[in-house]
C-alpha positions as CSV (number, residue, x, y, z in Angstrom):
1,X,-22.7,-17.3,73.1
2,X,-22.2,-19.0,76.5
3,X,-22.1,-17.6,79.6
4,X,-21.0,-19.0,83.1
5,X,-23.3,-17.4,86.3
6,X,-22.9,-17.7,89.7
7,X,-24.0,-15.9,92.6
8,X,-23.1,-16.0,96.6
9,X,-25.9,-16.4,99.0
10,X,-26.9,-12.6,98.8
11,X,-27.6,-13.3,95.2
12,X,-29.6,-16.1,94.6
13,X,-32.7,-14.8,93.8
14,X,-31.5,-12.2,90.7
15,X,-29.0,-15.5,89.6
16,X,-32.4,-17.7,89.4
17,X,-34.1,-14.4,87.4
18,X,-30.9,-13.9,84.8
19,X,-30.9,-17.9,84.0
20,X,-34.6,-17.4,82.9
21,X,-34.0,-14.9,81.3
22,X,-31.2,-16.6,79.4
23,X,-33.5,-19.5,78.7
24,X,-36.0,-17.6,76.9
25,X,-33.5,-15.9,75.0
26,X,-31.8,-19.3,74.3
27,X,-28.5,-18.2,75.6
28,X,-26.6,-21.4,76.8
29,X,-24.9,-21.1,80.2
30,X,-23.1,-23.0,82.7
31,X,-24.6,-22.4,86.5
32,X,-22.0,-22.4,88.8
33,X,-24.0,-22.1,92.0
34,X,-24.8,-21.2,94.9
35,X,-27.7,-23.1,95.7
36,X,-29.3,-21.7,98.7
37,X,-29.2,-18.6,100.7
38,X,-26.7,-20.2,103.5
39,X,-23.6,-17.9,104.0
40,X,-20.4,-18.7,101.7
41,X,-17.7,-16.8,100.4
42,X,-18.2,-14.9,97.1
43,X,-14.3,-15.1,95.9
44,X,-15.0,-18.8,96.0
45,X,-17.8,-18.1,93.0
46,X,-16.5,-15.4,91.1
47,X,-13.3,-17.0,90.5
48,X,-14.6,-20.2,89.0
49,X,-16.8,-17.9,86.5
50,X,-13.7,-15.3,86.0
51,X,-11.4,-18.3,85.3
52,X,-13.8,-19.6,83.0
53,X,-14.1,-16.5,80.7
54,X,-10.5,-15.7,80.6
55,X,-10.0,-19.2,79.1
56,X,-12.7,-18.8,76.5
57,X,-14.7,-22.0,77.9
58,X,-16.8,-19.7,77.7
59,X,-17.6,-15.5,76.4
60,X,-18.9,-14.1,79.3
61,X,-20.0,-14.6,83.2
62,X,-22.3,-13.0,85.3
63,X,-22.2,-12.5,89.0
64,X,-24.2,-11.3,91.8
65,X,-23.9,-11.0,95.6
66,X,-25.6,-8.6,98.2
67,X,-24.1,-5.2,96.6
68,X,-21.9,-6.8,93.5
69,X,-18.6,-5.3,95.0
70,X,-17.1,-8.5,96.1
71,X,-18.1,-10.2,93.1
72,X,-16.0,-7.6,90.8
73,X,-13.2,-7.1,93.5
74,X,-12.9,-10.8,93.2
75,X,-13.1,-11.3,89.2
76,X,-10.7,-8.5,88.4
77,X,-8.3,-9.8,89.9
78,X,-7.9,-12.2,87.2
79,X,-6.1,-11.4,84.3
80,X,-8.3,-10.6,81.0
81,X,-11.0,-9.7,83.0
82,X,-12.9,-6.7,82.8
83,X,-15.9,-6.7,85.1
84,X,-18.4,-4.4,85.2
85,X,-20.7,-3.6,88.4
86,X,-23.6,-1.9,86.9
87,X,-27.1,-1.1,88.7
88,X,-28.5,0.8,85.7
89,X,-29.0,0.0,82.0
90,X,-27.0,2.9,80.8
91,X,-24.1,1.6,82.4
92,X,-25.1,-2.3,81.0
93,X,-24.5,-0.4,77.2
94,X,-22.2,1.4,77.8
95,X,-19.6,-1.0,79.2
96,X,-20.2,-3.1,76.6
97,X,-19.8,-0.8,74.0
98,X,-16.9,1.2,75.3
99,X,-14.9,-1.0,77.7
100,X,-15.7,-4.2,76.0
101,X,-16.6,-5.9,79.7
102,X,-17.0,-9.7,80.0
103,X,-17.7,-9.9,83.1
104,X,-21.4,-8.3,84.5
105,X,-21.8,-8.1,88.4
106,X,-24.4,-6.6,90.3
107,X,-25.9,-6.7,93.4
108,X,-29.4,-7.8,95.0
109,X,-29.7,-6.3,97.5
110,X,-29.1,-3.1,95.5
111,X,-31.5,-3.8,92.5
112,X,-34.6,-5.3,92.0
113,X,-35.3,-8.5,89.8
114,X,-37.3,-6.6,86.8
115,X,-34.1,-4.1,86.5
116,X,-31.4,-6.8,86.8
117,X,-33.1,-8.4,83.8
118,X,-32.9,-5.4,82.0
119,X,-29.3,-4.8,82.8
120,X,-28.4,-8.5,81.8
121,X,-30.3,-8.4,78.8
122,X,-29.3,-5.1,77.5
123,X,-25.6,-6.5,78.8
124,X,-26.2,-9.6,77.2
125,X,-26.7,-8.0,73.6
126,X,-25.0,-5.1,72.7
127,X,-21.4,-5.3,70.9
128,X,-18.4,-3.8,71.9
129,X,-17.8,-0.9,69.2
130,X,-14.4,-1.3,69.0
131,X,-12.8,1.9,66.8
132,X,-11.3,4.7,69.4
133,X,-12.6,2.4,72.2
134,X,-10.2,-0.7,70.7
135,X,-6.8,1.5,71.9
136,X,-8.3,2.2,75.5
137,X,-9.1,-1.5,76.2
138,X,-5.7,-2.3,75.0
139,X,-3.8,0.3,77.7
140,X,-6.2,-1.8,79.8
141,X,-4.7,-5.2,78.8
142,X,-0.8,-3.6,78.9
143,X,-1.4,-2.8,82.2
144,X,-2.5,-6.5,83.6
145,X,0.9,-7.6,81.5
146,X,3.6,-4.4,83.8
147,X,3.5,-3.1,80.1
Protein backbone atom coordinates (compact mmCIF):
# COMPACT_ATOMS: atom_id res chain seq x y z
CA UNK A 1 0.00 0.00 0.00
CA UNK A 2 0.98 3.65 -0.50
CA UNK A 3 -0.51 6.46 0.80
CA UNK A 4 -0.12 10.24 -0.08
CA UNK A 5 -0.47 12.75 3.37
CA UNK A 6 -0.69 16.14 3.64
CA UNK A 7 -1.90 18.51 6.07
CA UNK A 8 -2.56 22.51 6.19
CA UNK A 9 -1.00 24.49 8.87
CA UNK A 10 -3.68 23.47 11.45
CA UNK A 11 -2.52 19.95 10.99
CA UNK A 12 0.97 19.61 11.14
CA UNK A 13 1.46 18.09 14.20
CA UNK A 14 -1.18 14.87 13.84
CA UNK A 15 0.53 14.72 9.84
CA UNK A 16 4.12 14.41 11.64
CA UNK A 17 2.28 11.64 14.20
CA UNK A 18 0.40 9.43 11.17
CA UNK A 19 3.87 9.37 9.05
CA UNK A 20 5.45 7.63 12.20
CA UNK A 21 3.05 5.74 12.51
CA UNK A 22 3.24 4.66 8.93
CA UNK A 23 7.02 4.15 9.28
CA UNK A 24 6.76 1.60 11.98
CA UNK A 25 4.14 -0.14 10.25
CA UNK A 26 6.30 0.06 6.98
CA UNK A 27 3.54 1.67 5.04
CA UNK A 28 5.25 3.64 2.08
CA UNK A 29 3.84 7.23 1.56
CA UNK A 30 4.39 10.28 -0.31
CA UNK A 31 4.38 13.61 2.06
CA UNK A 32 2.89 16.25 0.40
CA UNK A 33 3.46 18.99 2.93
CA UNK A 34 2.91 21.53 4.71
CA UNK A 35 5.93 22.15 6.44
CA UNK A 36 5.35 24.58 9.15
CA UNK A 37 2.46 26.00 11.01
CA UNK A 38 2.39 29.38 8.76
CA UNK A 39 -1.18 30.03 7.30
CA UNK A 40 -1.99 28.37 3.68
CA UNK A 41 -4.90 27.24 2.08
CA UNK A 42 -5.98 23.62 2.65
CA UNK A 43 -7.75 23.06 -1.06
CA UNK A 44 -4.15 23.71 -2.19
CA UNK A 45 -3.22 20.27 -0.19
CA UNK A 46 -6.05 18.17 -0.35
CA UNK A 47 -6.28 18.35 -4.01
CA UNK A 48 -2.70 17.19 -4.76
CA UNK A 49 -3.45 14.04 -2.37
CA UNK A 50 -7.21 13.61 -3.85
CA UNK A 51 -5.70 13.84 -7.42
CA UNK A 52 -3.21 11.43 -6.48
CA UNK A 53 -5.61 8.61 -5.25
CA UNK A 54 -8.04 8.93 -7.94
CA UNK A 55 -5.18 8.14 -10.38
CA UNK A 56 -3.94 5.16 -8.46
CA UNK A 57 -0.36 6.75 -8.01
CA UNK A 58 -1.26 5.81 -5.18
CA UNK A 59 -4.34 3.70 -2.81
CA UNK A 60 -5.10 6.10 -0.35
CA UNK A 61 -4.40 9.74 1.26
CA UNK A 62 -4.71 11.13 4.41
CA UNK A 63 -5.49 14.65 5.37
CA UNK A 64 -5.70 16.88 8.28
CA UNK A 65 -6.36 20.54 9.01
CA UNK A 66 -7.74 22.47 12.21
CA UNK A 67 -11.33 20.51 12.16
CA UNK A 68 -10.87 18.10 8.90
CA UNK A 69 -13.94 19.88 7.16
CA UNK A 70 -12.05 21.68 4.54
CA UNK A 71 -9.82 18.93 3.88
CA UNK A 72 -12.95 16.61 2.84
CA UNK A 73 -15.01 19.49 1.39
CA UNK A 74 -11.96 19.95 -0.70
CA UNK A 75 -11.12 16.14 -1.70
CA UNK A 76 -14.69 15.23 -2.59
CA UNK A 77 -14.95 17.25 -4.92
CA UNK A 78 -12.83 15.17 -7.00
CA UNK A 79 -14.29 12.42 -8.82
CA UNK A 80 -13.60 8.77 -7.24
CA UNK A 81 -13.13 10.17 -4.10
CA UNK A 82 -14.68 9.15 -1.06
CA UNK A 83 -13.40 10.84 2.00
CA UNK A 84 -14.15 10.15 5.18
CA UNK A 85 -13.82 12.81 8.22
CA UNK A 86 -13.69 10.61 11.19
CA UNK A 87 -12.84 11.70 14.95
CA UNK A 88 -13.43 8.21 16.40
CA UNK A 89 -12.26 4.69 15.65
CA UNK A 90 -15.72 3.32 15.06
CA UNK A 91 -16.19 5.50 12.30
CA UNK A 92 -12.26 4.74 10.96
CA UNK A 93 -13.86 0.74 10.49
CA UNK A 94 -16.66 1.40 9.60
CA UNK A 95 -15.98 3.63 6.54
CA UNK A 96 -13.67 1.33 5.39
CA UNK A 97 -15.68 -1.56 5.63
CA UNK A 98 -18.97 -0.21 4.43
CA UNK A 99 -18.31 2.88 2.22
CA UNK A 100 -15.00 1.66 0.98
CA UNK A 101 -13.30 5.44 1.75
CA UNK A 102 -9.82 6.24 0.31
CA UNK A 103 -9.56 9.23 1.53
CA UNK A 104 -9.11 9.72 5.74
CA UNK A 105 -9.38 13.42 7.05
CA UNK A 106 -9.53 14.64 10.36
CA UNK A 107 -8.88 17.34 12.32
CA UNK A 108 -6.35 18.58 15.06
CA UNK A 109 -7.64 20.72 16.67
CA UNK A 110 -10.50 18.33 17.19
CA UNK A 111 -8.48 15.10 18.22
CA UNK A 112 -5.59 14.39 20.05
CA UNK A 113 -2.32 12.74 18.57
CA UNK A 114 -2.73 9.20 20.58
CA UNK A 115 -6.51 8.94 18.98
CA UNK A 116 -5.61 10.15 15.45
CA UNK A 117 -3.13 7.24 15.49
CA UNK A 118 -5.66 4.97 16.28
CA UNK A 119 -8.06 6.27 13.72
CA UNK A 120 -5.27 6.02 10.94
CA UNK A 121 -4.15 2.84 11.99
CA UNK A 122 -7.44 1.08 12.41
CA UNK A 123 -8.19 3.21 8.87
CA UNK A 124 -5.10 2.13 7.51
CA UNK A 125 -5.97 -1.77 7.96
CA UNK A 126 -9.29 -2.85 7.68
CA UNK A 127 -10.78 -4.03 4.13
CA UNK A 128 -13.68 -2.87 2.51
CA UNK A 129 -16.26 -5.84 2.86
CA UNK A 130 -17.68 -5.45 -0.28
CA UNK A 131 -21.05 -7.88 -0.55
CA UNK A 132 -24.42 -5.60 0.09
CA UNK A 133 -21.91 -2.68 0.67
CA UNK A 134 -20.43 -3.29 -3.20
CA UNK A 135 -24.08 -1.90 -4.73
CA UNK A 136 -24.18 1.20 -2.37
CA UNK A 137 -20.70 2.39 -3.31
CA UNK A 138 -21.61 1.88 -6.80
CA UNK A 139 -24.93 4.36 -6.57
CA UNK A 140 -22.13 6.44 -5.12
CA UNK A 141 -19.89 6.31 -8.26
CA UNK A 142 -23.27 6.72 -10.74
CA UNK A 143 -23.87 9.68 -9.05
CA UNK A 144 -20.27 11.48 -9.64
CA UNK A 145 -20.91 10.20 -13.51
CA UNK A 146 -25.15 12.27 -13.73
CA UNK A 147 -25.94 8.42 -13.91
Amino acid sequence: MKVAIASDHGGVNIRQEIIKLMDEMGIEYEDLGAECGVSVDYPDYALPVARKVASGEVDRGILVCGTGIGMSIAANKVEGIRCALVHDTFSAKATREHNDSNVLAMGERVIGAGLARDIAKIWLTTEFEGGRHENRVNKIKAIEQNK
